[in-house]
N, C-alpha and C positions, 0 to 999 in steps of 0.2 A: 507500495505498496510502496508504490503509493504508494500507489500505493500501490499500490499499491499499489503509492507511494500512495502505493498501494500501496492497499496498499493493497499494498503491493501490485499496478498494472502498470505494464513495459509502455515507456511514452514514446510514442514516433513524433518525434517535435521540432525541433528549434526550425530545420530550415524549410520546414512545411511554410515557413513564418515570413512575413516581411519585415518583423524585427527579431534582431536574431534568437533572444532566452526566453520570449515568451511561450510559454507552451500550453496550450488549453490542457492538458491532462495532468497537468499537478494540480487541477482543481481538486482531482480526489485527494492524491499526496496534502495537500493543503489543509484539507477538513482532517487530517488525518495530526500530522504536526506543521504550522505553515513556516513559507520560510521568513526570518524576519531577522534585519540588520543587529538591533542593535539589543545589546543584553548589559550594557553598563545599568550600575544602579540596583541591579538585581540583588539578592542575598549571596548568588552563586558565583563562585570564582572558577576562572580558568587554568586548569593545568596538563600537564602532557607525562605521558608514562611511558616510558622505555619498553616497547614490544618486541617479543619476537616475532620474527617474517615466515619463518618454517615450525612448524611446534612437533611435526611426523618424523623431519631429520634431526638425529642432535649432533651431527656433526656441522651443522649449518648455523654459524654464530650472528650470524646478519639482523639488524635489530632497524625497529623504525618507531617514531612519535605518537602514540594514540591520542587524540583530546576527549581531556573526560572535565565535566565542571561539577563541584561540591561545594555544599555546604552542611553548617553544623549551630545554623540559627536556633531552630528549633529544637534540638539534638538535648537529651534527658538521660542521665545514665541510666542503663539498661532498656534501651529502647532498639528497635528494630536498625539496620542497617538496608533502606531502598536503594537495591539497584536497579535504576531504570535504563534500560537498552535503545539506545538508538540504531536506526536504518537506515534506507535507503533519502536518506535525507541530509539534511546538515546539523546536526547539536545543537541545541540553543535553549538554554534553560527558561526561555519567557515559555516553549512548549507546557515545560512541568508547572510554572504560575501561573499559565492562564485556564488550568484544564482541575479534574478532579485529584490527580497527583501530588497536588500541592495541597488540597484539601487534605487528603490520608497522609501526608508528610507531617501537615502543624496536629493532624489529630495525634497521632501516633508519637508523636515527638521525635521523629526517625532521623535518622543522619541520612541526606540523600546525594545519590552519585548519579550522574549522568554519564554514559558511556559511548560515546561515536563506534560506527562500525567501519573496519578497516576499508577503504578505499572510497568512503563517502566522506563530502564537509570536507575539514582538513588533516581528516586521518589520512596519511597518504604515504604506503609503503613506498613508493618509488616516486618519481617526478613526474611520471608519464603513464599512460593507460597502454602502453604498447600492448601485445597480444601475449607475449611471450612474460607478463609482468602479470595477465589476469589470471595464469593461473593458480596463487595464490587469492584469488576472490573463493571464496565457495563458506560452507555453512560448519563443515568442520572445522577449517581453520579459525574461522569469527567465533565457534563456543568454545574453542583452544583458550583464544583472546579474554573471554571472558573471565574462564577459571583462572589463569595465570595470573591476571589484573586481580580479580579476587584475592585470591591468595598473597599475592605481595602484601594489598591493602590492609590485610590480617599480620600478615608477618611485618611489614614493615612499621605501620599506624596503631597496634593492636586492635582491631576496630575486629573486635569478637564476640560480637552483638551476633544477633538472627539475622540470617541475608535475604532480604527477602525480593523476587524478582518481578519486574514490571514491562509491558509492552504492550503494544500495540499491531495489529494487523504481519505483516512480516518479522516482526519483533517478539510478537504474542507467541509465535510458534518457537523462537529461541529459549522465551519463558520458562513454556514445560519445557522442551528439550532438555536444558542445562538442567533444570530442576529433574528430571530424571537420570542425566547421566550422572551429575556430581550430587548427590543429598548430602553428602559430608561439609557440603560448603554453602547450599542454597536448604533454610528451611519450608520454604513456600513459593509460589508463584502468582501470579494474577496476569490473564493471558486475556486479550482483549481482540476480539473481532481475526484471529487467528486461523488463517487456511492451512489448513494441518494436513490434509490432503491433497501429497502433489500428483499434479494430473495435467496433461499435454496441452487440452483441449476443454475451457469451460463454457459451454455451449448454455449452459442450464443459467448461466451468469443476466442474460435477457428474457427468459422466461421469469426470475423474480423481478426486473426491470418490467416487463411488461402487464404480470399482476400489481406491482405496484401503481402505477398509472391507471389501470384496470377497475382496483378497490376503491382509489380517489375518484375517479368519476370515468362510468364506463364509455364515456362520450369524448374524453380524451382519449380513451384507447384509441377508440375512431377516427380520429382525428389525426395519430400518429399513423394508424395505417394504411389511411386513404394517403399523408402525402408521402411517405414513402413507395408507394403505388406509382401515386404520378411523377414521383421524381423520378422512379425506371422510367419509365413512357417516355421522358425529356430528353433522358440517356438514350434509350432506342432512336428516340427520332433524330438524335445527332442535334439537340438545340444546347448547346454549350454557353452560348451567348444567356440564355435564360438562367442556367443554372450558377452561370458565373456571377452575374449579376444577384440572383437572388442569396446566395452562401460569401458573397461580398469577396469573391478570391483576386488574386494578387493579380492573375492575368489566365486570360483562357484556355480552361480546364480542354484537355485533346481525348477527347470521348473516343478516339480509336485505340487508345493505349488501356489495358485492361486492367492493368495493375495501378495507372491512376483512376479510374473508374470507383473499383474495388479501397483504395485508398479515401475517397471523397465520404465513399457510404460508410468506411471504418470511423475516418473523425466526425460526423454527423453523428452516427449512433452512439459513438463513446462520448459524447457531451449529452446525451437525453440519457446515457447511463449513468455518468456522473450526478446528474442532478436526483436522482435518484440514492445514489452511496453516499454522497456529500448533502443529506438532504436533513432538515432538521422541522421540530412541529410546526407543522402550517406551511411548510414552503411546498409542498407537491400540490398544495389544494390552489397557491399562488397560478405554478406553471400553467396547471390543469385549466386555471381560470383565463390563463392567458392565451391558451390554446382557441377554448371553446367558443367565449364571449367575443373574439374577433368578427372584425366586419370584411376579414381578409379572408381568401381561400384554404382549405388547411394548408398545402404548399405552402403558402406564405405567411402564414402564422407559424406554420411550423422552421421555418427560414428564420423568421421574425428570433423565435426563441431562441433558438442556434443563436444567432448572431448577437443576441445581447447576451446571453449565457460569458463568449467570450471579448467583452467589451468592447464589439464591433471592430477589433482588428482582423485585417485580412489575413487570409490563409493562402500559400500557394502547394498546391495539389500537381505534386511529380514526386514519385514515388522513386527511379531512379535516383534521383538528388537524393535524394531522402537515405538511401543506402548509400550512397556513397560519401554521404558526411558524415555517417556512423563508420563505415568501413574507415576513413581515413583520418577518423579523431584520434588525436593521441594526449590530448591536452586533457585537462580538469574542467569542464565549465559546472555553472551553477543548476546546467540539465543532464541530469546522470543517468539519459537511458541506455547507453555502451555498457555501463557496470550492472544494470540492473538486468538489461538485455541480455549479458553474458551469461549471469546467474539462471535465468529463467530458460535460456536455449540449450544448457545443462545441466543442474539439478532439478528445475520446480515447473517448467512449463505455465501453468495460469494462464494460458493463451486463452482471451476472450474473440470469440465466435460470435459471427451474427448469422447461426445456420440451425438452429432448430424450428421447427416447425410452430412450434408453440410461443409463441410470441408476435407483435407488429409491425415487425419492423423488416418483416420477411431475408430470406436465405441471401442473404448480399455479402455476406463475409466467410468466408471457407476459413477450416484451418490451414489448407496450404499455404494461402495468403499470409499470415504470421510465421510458418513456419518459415516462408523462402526468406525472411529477413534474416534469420538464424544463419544460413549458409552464404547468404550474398554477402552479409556483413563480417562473419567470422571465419569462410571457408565452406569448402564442400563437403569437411569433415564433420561439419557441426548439419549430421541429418536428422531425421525423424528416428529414426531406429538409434543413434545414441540417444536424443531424447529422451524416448521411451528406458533405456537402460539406466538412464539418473534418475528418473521417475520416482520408477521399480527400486534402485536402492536406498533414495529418498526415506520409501515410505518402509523400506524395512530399514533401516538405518531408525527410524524415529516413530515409527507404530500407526502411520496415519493416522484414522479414527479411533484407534484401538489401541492408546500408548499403554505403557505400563507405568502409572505415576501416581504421585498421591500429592496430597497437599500444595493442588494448583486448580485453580477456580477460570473456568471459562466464561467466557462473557459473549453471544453471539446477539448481533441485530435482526430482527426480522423482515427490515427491510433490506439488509445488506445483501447486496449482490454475489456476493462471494458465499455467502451460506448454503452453496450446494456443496463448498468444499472443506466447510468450517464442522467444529462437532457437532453431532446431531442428536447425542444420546450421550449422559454419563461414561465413561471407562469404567467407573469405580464410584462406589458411596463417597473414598476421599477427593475425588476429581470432580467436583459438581459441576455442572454445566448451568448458568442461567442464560436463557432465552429472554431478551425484551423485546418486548412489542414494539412495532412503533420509530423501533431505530435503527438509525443508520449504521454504514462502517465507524467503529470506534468510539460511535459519539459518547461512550460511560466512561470513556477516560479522558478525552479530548475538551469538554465542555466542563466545565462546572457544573455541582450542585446549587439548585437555586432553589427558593419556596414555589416557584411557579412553573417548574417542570412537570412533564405528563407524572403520571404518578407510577405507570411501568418503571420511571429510571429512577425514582426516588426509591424503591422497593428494590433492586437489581444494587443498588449504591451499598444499601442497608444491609442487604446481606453479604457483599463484599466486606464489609467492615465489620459484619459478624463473624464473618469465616477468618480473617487474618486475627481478629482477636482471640480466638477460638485455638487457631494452629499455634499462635505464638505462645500461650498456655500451656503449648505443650511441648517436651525435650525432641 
């Protein structure tokens, strides 16, 4: 968050892996902004901004490097100033060229900034992710960062243009946020595929997972729920050897241990829910196709798709290991689920669930299961009942569903998985919410506009670019 990187969704990765960074769950983060080496050549250049590390203390002069990349290719006097907010990701401005961003950038003629978020990429307040270091991770501190960074940019650059703010999925909610606490600084917002509602537990997350597959052809549902059926039966019988062999894992799965059990059915359904959130025209009718028209069992068709979904590398399933490489990471890698982890097990929750009734893929994931990684990884202070208390200030700290803002334009997918937490309704006449059909997590900012796009995101684009010309008309 992903995403969501989610986005924004906490990855249990790398050493699930038999190689160490790949991780099937920045599939989502991937469709969201991917990660990619190399940005030479670009319009945008690199630079780094003097942060402060504490913005609450002002006796605290401790300052650290932010990377932010600009340019002013396009840039027309009197034009908009795009800040676009990075997440849970790494910066890299091929994000803004390869996606709709860069279109509203040469439209607009805007001067645009790309902004890293403290303790992702190589913004990095301290050397190390010690425990005692993430307490400066959280969402106050990072819209701190924002305004301050703003404000220099004004004072130092005079760049006293309209500020207008951009994001995406965990970013999308920074959007409005900032755009409601500081209006002196941001005149607009554009909030994209944004869970605005933090909540412990997103159960509802597989129920739009499962109508989706459902709409696409009701015979894939079937298909996903017969082999999730017989893949328990496999689990009961104690056949490991079957299961090992067919999910292609690293070495055999110990069917007495409950929490690698419960781990196995976590990363199975989080890649049939991925392809869903990361999914774009025609590709669900592709899966759907590939489910159905096999001449393989569902089991193994459904196996089949898991396994090329993530390019046939193996997976090893010990869920022990698993916390205990989170528990004793203190380094940077290129898989930031310690930081995003931290964030989620105290302010935002987003724990996705495979426990409601209403879906195919039956009750196999409890929240407890998500939760104990919270405590095994970060302590036994980090429980349920604090979770619920960051939740709960979350969403008064920032209005949930219900913010109080204007001049910021929501964008939700219809098939986005997250849309039981994203808005549902207008706030306000000035807070429009569009809804498109049809699409994924992020996909109206993340993709380009093309002539041969469905015609929901052509229509959804057009009023986005109504609405910013529209706000910028005005003082």
């Amino acid at each position: 968050m992903a995403r969501l990187t989610i986005f924004f969704i906490i990855c249990l990765s790398s050493s699930l892996l038999a190689q160490e960074y790949f991780n099937p769950f920045k599939l989502f983060r991937r469709e969201i902004f991917p990660e990619l080496e190399a940005y030479n050549g670009t319009a945008y250049r690199e630079e780094f901004f003097t942060q402060k590390l504490d913005h609450f203390e002002i006796l605290d002069g401790r300052t650290w490097q932010q990377r932010y990349f600009v340019t002013n290719a396009t840039y027309t006097s009197g034009a908009p100033i795009f800040l676009v907010l990075g997440g849970e990701w790494e910066a890299n401005p091929v994000h803004i060229e390869n996606g709709f961003i860069q279109q509203l950038v040469d439209h607009f003629g805007a001067y645009a900034i790309y902004l890293d978020y403290r303790f992702y990429g190589q913004s990095r307040p301290f050397p190390d992710l010690l425990l005692e270091n993430l307490v400066y991770l959280n969402m106050e501190q990072a819209l701190e960062d924002t305004a301050y960074f703003t404000q220099k940019m004004k004072d130092d650059f005079g760049l006293d243009g309209k500020w207008i703010l951009i994001g995406a999925s965990f970013t999308g909610d920074m959007t409005a946020w900032a755009r409601a606490r500081y209006p002196h600084l941001y005149h607009a917002a554009y909030s994209s595929g944004a869970p605005v509602q933090a909540q412990v537990e997103v159960a509802e997350y597989f129920e739009v997972v499962g109508r989706a597959y459902q709409d696409t052809d009701p015979n894939c549902s079937l298909v996903i729920e017969t082999a999730m059926r017989d893949l328990q039966k496999l689990v009961q019988n104690g056949e490991a050897a079957t299961i090992t062999q067919l999910f292609n894992l690293v070495e055999e799965i110990d069917l007495s241990v409950q929490d690698d059990v419960t781990l196995l059915y976590f990363v199975v359904t989080q890649i049939y829910g991925s392809l869903v959130q990361a999914s774009l025209p025609g590709s669900l009718e592709k899966v759907c196709s590939r489910l159905t028209d096999s001449q393989q069992t569902p089991l193994e068709a459904f196996a089949t798709v898991y396994r090329e979904t993530i390019f046939n590398i193996p997976l090893r399933i010990d869920a022990s290991r698993l916390v205990e490489s989170y528990r004793n990471q203190t380094e940077y890698r290129i898989d930031i689920t310690r930081q995003f982890m931290y964030q989620s097990c105290l302010e935002f929750g987003w724990f996705t669930t495979v426990s409601s009734e209403n879906q195919p893929f039956g009750q196999v994931v409890p929240i407890e299961f998500r939760l104990n990684f919270c405590s095994s990884v970060f302590g036994p202070e980090f429980t349920r009942e604090r979770l619920e208390a960051g939740v709960a200030r979350t969403n008064l700290l920032y209005g949930g569903k219900k913010p109080n803002v204007s001049r910021v334009v929501y964008t939700v997918g219809s098939l986005d998985p997250f849309n039981p937490v994203q808005m549902s309704e207008e706030p306000n006449p000035d807070a429009p919410l569009i809804i498109i059909e049809g699409a994924s997590h992020c996909v109206d900012i993340t993709s380009p506009a093309t002539p041969d796009e469905p015609a929901a995101f052509t229509a959804a684009r057009a009023q986005v670019v109504q609405l910013l010309t529209q706000w910028m008309a005005q003082d």
